[in-house]
N, C-alpha and C positions, 0 to 999 in steps of 0.2 A: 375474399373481396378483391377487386378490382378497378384501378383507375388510372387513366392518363397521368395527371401531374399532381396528387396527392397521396394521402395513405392509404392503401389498402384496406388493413385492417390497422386498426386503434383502439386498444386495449389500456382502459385507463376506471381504475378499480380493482375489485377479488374476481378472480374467475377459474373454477373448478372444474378439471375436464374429469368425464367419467370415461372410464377405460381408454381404448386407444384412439381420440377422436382426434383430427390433424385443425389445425385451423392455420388459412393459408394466407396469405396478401401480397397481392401482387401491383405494384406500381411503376409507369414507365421513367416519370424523374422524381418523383418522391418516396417516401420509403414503402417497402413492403408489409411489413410491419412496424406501429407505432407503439411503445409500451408504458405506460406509467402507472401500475399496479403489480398488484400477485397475480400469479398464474401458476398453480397445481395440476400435476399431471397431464400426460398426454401430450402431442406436440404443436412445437410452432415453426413453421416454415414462411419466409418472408427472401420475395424475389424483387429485385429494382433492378433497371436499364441503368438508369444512373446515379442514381439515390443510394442510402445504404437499406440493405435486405432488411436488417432490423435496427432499432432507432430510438432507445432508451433514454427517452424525454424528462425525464422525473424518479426519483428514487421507488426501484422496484425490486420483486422477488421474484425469483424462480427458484421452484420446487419439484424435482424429480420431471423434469420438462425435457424433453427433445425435443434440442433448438437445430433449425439451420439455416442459415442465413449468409444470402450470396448477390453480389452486383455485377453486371458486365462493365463497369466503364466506374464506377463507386465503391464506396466502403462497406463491407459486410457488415460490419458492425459501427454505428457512432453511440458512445455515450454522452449522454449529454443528464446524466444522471445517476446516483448508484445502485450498482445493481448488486444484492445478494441473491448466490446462489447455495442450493443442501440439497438434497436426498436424490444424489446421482442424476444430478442434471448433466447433459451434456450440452455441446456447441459445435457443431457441424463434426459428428461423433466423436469428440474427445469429452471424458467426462472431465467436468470441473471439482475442483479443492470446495467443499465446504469454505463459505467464503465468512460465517460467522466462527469458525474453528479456527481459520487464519489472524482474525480480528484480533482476538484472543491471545494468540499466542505474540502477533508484535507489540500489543496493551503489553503482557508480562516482560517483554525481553528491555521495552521501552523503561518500564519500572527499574526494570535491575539497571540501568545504563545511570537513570537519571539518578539515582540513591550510589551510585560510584564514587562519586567525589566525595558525600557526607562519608562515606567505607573509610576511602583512603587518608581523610584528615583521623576520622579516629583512631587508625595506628599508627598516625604521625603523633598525638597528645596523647596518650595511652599508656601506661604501665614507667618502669623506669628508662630513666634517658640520664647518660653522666653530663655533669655540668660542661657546658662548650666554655671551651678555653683557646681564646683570639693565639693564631699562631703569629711568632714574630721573629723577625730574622735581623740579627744586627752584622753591619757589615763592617770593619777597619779594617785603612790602611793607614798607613804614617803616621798611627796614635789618633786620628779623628774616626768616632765610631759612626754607623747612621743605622738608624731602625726603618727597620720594612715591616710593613703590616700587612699581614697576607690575607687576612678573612678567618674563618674559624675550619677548624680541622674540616669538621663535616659538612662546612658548605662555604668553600672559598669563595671572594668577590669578585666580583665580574669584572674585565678589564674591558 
């Protein structure tokens, strides 16, 4: 597709390329391609003067896609929504991380950070602890004694 000052192509819904079918859009100030769906197999190419190449409107997929997408004077890429991608998709030939494998792994690393503090209290209360006994320090001269209180062995007071 093509057009002066809109999108090209606009791709909003499933859409399944069979073998190697290219689908292209080309826009002078608007984007090249618009995306707000899945798109399986096959590629996308998406050119703008000034726009971005391609223009991810709304949360979308790509699956095993070859994407490329480029501007003279714009953004190759605007997201303007999320975009998962899996099965060796690339973007202007670098393949992308499985981005539902990524998900997944900061979900888990997120779990272990936030359960850290319940960790670390429970082997602060846990098992035996000797009784704290307040340290105290008495000072004389001249027969007049004076007590210093220092805080407890194991966790002195703050000055």
């Amino acid at each position: 597709g093509n057009t002066t000052s809109g999108t090209g192509v606009d791709i909003s819904g499933n859409l399944t390329n069979q073998g190697s079918t290219t689908i292209t859009g080309n826009s002078g100030s608007g984007a090249g391609v618009g995306l707000n769906g899945t798109v399986t197999g096959g590629s996308l190419a998406g050119n703008s003067v000034s726009g971005p190449g391609l223009h991810v409107t709304g949360n979308s997929t790509l699956n095993g896609v070859d994407v490329t997408a480029s501007s003279q004077s714009g953004p190759g890429t605007q997201m303007d929504g999320m975009l998962s991608v899996s099965g060796g998709t690339t973007l202007n030939g670098e393949e992308q991380k499985d981005s539902a494998e990524l998900r997944r792994q900061v979900y888990e690393r997120q779990q272990q950070l936030s359960r850290s503090d319940t960790v670390r209290d429970a082997y602060r209360t846990s098992g035996y602890r000797v009784e704290e006994k307040p340290v105290s320090v008495e000072i004389c001269t001249d027969g007049e004694c004076r007590a210093l209180e220092t805080g407890y062995a194991d966790a002195p007071k703050a000055r």
